[in-house]
N, C-alpha and C positions, 0 to 999 in steps of 0.2 A: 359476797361482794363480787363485782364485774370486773373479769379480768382484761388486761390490753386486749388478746386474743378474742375474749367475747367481743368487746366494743370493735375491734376490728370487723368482726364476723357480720354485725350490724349494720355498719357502715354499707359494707359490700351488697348487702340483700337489700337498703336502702338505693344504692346503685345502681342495682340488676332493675327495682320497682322501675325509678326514674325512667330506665331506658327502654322497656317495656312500655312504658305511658306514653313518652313523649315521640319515641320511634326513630332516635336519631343513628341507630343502624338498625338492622333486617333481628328479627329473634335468632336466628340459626349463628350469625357474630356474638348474638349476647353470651348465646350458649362455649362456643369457641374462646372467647374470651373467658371466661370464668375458667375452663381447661390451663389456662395461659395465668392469670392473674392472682390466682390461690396457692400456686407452689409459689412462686414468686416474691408474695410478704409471706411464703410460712406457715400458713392456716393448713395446708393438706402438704402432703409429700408428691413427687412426680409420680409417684406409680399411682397414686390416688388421683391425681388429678383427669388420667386417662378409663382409667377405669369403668366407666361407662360405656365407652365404645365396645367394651365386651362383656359389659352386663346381661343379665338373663334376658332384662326388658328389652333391649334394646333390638338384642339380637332375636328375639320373639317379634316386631315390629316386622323387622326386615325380611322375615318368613314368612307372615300373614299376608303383608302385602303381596310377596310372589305369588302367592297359594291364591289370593284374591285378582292378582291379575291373570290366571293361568284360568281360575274358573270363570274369568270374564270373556278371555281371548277364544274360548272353546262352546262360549254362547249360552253357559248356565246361567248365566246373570240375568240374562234375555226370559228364561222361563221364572226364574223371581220374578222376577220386573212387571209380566205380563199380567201375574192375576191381580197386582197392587193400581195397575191403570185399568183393568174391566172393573173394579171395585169404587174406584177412587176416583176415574175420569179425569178432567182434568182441574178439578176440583181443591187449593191450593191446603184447604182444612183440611179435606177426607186424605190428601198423600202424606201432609206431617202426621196425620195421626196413626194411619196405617204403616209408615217404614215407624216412626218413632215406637210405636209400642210392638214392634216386631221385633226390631232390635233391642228395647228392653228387657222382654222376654225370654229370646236369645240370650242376654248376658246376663243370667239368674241363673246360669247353666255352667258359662264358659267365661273366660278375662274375656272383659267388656273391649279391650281394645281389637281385640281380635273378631268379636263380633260384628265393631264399627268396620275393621279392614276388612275384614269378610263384604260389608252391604257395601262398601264404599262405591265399586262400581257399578252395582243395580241403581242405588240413588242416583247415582250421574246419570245414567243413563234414561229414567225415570224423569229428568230436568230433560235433559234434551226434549224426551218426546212430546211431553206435556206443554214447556213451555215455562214452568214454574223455575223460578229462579232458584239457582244449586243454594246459593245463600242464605235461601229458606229452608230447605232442606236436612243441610249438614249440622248444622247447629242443632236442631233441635236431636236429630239422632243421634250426636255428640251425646249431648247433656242427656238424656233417654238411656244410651248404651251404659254412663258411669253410675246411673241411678239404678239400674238394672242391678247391679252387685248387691243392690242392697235386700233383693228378696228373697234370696237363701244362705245359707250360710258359706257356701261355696261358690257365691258370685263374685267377691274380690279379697285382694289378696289379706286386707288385714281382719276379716271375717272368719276368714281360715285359720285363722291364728288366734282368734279370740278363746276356743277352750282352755288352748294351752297357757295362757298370758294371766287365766283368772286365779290367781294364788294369791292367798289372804294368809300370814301369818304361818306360812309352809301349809297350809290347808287348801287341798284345792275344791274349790264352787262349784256348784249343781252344774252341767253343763248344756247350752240350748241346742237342740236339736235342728235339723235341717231347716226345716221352715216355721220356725220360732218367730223371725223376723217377718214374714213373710205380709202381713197385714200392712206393717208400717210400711216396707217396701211397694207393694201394690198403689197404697194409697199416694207416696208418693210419686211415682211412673205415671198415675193419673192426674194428679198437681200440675207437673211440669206437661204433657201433653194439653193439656184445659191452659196453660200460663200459654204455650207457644200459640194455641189455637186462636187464644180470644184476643192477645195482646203482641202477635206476631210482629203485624205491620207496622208496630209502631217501635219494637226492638232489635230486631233483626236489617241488616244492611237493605239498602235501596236492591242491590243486585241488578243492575239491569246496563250492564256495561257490554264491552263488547265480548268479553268471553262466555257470556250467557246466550248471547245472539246466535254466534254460529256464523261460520263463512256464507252459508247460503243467504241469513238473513242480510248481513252486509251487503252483497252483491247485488240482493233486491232492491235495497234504498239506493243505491245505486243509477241502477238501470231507474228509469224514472218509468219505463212501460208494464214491470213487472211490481205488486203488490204481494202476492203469496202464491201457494196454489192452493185452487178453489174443487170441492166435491161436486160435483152436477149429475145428476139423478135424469132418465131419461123416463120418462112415464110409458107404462106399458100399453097407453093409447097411442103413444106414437104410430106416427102413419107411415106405414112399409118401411123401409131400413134407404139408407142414402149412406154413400161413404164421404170422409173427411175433404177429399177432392170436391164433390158434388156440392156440400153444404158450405164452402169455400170461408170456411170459418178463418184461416190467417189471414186471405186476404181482406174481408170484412170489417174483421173484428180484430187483429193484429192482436192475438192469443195463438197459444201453442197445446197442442192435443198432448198428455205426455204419458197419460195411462186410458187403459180403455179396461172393463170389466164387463167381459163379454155375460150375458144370462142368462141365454140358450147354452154355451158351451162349459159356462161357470168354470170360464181360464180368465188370466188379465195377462194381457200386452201391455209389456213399459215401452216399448219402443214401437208407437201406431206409425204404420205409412199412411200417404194420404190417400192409399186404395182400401184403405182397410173401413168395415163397414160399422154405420149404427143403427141400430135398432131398438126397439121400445125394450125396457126392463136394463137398457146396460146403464152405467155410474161410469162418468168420462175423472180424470181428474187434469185439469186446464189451469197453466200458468200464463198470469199477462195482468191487466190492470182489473180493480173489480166492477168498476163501468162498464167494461167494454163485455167483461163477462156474463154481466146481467143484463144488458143488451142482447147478447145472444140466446143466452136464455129463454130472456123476452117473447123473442122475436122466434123460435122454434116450440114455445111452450114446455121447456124444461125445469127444472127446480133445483136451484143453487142452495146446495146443506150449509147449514151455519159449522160445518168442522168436516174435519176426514173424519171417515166412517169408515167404507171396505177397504179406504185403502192406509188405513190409522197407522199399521204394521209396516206397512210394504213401503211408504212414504214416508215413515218417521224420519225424523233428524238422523237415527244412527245406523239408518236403511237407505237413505238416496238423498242426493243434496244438487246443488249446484258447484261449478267451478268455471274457473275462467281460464281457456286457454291460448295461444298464437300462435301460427303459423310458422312452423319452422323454417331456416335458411335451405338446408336442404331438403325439404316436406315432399312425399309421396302425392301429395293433397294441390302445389303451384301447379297454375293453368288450366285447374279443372274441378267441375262442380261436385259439386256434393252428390248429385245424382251421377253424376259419369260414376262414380266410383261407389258408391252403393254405401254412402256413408252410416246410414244407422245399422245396417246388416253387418258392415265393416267392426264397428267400434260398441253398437249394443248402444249407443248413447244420444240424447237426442239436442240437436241444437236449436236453443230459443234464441239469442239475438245474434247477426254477425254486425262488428265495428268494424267497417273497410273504411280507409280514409277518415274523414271529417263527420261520415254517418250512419247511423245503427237503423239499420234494417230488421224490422219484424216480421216481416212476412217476405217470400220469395228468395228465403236463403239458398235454396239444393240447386234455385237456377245461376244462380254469381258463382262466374270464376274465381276462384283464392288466389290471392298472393303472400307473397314471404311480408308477415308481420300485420297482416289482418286477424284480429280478434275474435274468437268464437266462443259465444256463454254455450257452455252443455250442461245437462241436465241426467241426472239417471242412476241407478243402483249406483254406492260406492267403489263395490267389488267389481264394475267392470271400469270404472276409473284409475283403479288402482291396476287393473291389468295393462290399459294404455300409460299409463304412466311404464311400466315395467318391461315393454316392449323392447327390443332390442335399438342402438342408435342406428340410425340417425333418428330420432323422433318425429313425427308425422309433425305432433303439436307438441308444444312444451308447457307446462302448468307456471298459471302470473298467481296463483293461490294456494295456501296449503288442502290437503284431502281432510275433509274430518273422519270421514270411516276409516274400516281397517276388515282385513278379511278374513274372517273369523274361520275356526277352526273345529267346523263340531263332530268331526270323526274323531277327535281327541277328547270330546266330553267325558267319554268312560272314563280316560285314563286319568283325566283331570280330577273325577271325583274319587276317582279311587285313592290317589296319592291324599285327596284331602280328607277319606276317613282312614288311612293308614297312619296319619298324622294325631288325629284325634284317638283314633284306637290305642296306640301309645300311651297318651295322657291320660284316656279313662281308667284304662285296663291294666297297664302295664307301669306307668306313675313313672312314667319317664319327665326327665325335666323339660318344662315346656318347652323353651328355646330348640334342644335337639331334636325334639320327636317332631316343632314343626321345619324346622330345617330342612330335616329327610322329607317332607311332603313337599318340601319347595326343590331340593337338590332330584328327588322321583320325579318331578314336572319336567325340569331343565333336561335330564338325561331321556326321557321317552318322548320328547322333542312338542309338548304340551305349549312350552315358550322355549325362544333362545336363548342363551347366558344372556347377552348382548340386551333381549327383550326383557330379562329379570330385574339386570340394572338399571333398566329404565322404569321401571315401572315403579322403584323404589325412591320415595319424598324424601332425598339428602337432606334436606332442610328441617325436618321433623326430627329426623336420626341426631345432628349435633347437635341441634337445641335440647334434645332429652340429654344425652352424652353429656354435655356440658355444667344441664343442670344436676345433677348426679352428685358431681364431687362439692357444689354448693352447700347440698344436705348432710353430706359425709364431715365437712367443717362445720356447721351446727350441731350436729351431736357430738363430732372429735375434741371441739373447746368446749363441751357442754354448756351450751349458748342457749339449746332447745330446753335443755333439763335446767337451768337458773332460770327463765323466764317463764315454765311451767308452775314450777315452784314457788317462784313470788308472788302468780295470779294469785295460786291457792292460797298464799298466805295473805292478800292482800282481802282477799274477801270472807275471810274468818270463820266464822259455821250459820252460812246461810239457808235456808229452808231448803229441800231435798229436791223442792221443782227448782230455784234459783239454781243450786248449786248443776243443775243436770242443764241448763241452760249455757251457764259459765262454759264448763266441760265440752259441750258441742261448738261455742265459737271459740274458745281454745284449738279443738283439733280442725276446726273449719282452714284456722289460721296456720299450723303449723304443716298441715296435708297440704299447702301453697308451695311453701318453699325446701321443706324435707319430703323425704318420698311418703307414699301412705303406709307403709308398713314399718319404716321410721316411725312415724309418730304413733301408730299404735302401738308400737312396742314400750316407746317413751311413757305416754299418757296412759294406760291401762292401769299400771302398779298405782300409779301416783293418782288416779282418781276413784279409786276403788279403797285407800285407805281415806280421802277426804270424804268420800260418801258414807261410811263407818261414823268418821266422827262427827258427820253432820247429823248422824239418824236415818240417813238414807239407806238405799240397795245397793252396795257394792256389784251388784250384777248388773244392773240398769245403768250403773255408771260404763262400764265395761261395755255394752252394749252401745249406749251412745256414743262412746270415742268409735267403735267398731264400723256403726252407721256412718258419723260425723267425719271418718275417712273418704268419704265418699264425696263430702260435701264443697269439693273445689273446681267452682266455675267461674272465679272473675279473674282469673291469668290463663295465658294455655301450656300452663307449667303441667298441667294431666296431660298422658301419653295418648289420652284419647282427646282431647282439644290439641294439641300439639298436631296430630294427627290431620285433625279436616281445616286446618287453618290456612293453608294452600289453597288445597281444593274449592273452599270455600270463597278466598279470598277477601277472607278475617284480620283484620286488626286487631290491635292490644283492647284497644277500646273499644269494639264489639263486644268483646268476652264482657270489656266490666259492666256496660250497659246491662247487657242482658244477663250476666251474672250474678250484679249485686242483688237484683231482686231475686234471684233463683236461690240463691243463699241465704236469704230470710226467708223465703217459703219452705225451701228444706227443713231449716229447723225449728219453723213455727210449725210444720207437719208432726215432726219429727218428735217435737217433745208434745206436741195435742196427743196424740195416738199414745205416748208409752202414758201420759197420765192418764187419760180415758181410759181404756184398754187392758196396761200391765201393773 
């Protein structure tokens, strides 16, 4: 019979649903709240109610990410990244399917959440360049990374525990071996990458807001004379070489020269002056309108590429941008041109429009005197943006934008990678507890100056942390009122001794269901005994029972109650209702995968 505390226990997880669907606060409150509201009527004690904040998982989170931001800040991400865009292009199929099943693979190895914190910043970065929406993205390598567990027996946590868990009558069951599983896992990794591929765009968020854009892109919609920047190819008939002065391309054609790729000397100039010369065989890259570009083009017999090409790298989003700066009160810069003072040699950067007054000048900037509070768009590597910015006061100019880059760090690459297999060496070798062994790979970063304390805590998604934190002590009152084990128990009894496939059916949207709101190694611990004596007396495998709860922990994508949904729902910028959209169906695919293969097959 259903105790007060059960129905209570009910009530609350009905609650938690509600406020999850409908979004009347942030998920990270819901979590907070649940800490707040469960000691409160009773259901858990204060120390339980906190307890999450210093759980294994939690405090694993909060490692990975440093460890993931420290190999980002020092440019290892940059070499993942790069052979996933020569492979993948910019191709929105070939990138889910290339990070999605690299990250699955990856987490057949290691906790999946670690895997995802691991790619977190390659995929970003990965959006930027390409242009593909992060939204696209993160989700599918979400749902890829928790499916990943599923192909070995050491890919999640309630797999690892499956040997031990299978005791029939004080007898303990044959036990499966490493990649036992491995068939049905695979196959499902390729389900869900084939589900995100072919039915993406019709599940996955729009994504095309302004934090996918990028400052540059805003600033271009903007300016109404700038469009993008354009590749232009100079054909190796070109006749004798002319410099940017000579071909009088800004005043013409009110475009801006802003890379040059020389191919006699196979260097590239970000910062051309107007003496600097062209000749057949170079690749210019030109920002300004695409009329006026292919006008010029035109009209020299050049050839405008449908994308960046040489300079794919050097121009990406997370390699050179735009910004918008002004004229400082006290600026080194009032009463004098650009050229008096040797502006691009000065600053390494190159200016595309100046707003003096009432009007934006495209061409003839370096001869206009400046004044205090005229506007100057620049253009150019991050890294010397950020060095003008950094300049001592009084500032020349002052930033009306924030910087999207940042300056990376790759004489610390070593030490970054080092701390990150000194961390995993722990766990393989040495079976340290996860959380500590990657702690020290993250505290190894911080101290040989890999990132700042200051750069750790930032890098860390508060918001992922309470929301797990929170959810924690929810789970610890479903199994402390034994809420989880009455409602376990009644399925079983309600459905009586059904055939071995029905019954192995029940059993996986049973733990689908309780892997939601209790942790996954909760309910396998829960559901293993209890489905392994109903598989007995249905006639079934009490092994195959055990195996599908083991799998069917796995099986939770329509909340971002998983540490790895919890995880990219920021980044992503996921709602409640994303996950279920694109969940509910991943959840029927899962365990119509899931029980085809163990019938076929086992």
């Amino acid at each position: 019979m259903m105790t007060p505390d059960m129905m209570l226990t009910m009530l609350v997880l009905i609650f938690v649903i509600v406020l999850f669907v409908f979004e009347w606060v942030r998920v990270d409150v819901v979590g907070i709240l649940m800490m707040v509201l469960l000691p409160l009527i009773g259901l858990i004690t204060p120390k339980e109610a906190f307890v999450g904040l210093s759980s294994n998982a939690v405090c694993s989170i909060i490692a990975v990410i440093i460890i993931g931001a420290g190999l980002d800040k020092t440019g290892v991400m940059n070499h993942v990244a790069r052979p996933i865009i020569r492979l993948a292009g910019s191709s929105e199929k070939k990138i889910i399917t290339l990070i999605a099943g690299t990250v699955g693979i990856i987490s057949s190895m290691m906790q999946n959440i670690g895997a995802a914190a691991l790619f977190l910043p390659a995929a970003q970065r990965i959006s930027k360049r390409t242009g593909v929406p992060v939204a696209h993205i993160l989700m599918p390598m979400g749902f890829c990374a928790i499916i990943g567990g599923t192909i070995t027996l050491v890919g999640a946590s309630p797999t690892i525990l499956l040997n031990d868990l299978m005791v029939v009558g004080g007898k303990k069951l044959a036990p499966f071996g490493l990649f036992t599983q491995a068939p049905i896992g695979l196959c499902l990794l390729a389900c869900a990458i084939l589900y995100f591929v072919i039915f993406g765009k019709f599940i996955l968020p729009a994504g095309g807001g302004d934090s996918d854009k990028g400052v540059t892109a805003r600033l271009m919609a903007e300016y109404q004379g700038l469009d993008n920047i354009f590749e232009v190819h100079v054909p190796p008939n070109f006749e004798g070489s002319a410099t940017i002065e000579e071909l009088d391309i800004r005043a013409r054609y009110l475009v801006a020269v802003v890379a040059i790729s020389n191919a006699a000397r196979k260097e590239k100039n970000f910062v051309p002056r107007s003496t600097d010369r062209i000749s057949g065989g170079d690749d210019l890259a030109i920002t300004g309108s695409e009329k006026n570009v292919r006008k010029l083009a035109e009209d020299c017999g050049w050839e405008v590429r449908d994308g960046l090409d040489v300079f794919t790298e050097s121009l990406a989003r997370t390699s050179a941008g735009m910004a918008e700066t002004v004229v400082s009160p006290r600026s080194e810069l009032i009463g004098k041109t650009m050229k008096e003072v040797n502006f691009k040699e000065l600053y390494g950067l190159n200016p595309v429009v100046l707003f003096k007054g009432n009007k934006l000048f495209y061409s003839g900037l370096t001869h206009i005197r400046l004044q205090m509070g005229d506007t100057v768009l620049l253009q150019g590597p991050w890294e010397r943006f950020h060095i003008l910015k950094n300049r001592p006061h009084p500032s020349a100019l002052t930033f009306t934008t924030p910087l999207e880059g940042e300056i990376l760090r790759p004489r610390k690459a070593g030490l970054a990678l080092l701390w990150f297999a000194v961390a995993l060496l722990q766990i393989v070798v040495f079976n340290v507890q996860l959380s500590v062994a990657l702690m020290s790979g993250a505290l190894g970063m911080i101290i040989t100056g890999v990132l700042s304390v200051d750069e750790a805590y930032q890098s860390v998604d508060w918001m992922t942390v309470f929301l797990l934190a929170g959810l924690i002590p929810l789970g610890i009152a479903f199994e402390k009122t034994g809420t989880a084990g009455f409602i376990a128990q009644n399925v079983l009894k309600l459905i009586g001794t059904p055939s071995p496939l029905m019954l192995l059916a029940v059993i996986g949207i049973m733990t689908s269901f309780f892997t939601l709101v209790i942790s996954n190694v909760g309910a396998a611990v829960l559901l293993v005994p209890l489905c392994m004596n109903m598989a007995i007396m249905a006639g079934g495998d009490p092994r195959m029972a055990a195996l599908v709860v083991g799998l069917s922990a796995s099986n939770t994508f329509v909340l971002p109650t998983h540490q790895v949904n919890a995880l990219v729902m920021r980044p992503g910028g996921y709602r409640t209702v994303d996950y279920a959209k694109a969940g509910m169906v991943m959840t029927v695919l899962f365990l119509f995968v899931e029980l085809a293969m163990i019938h076929f097959f086992y």
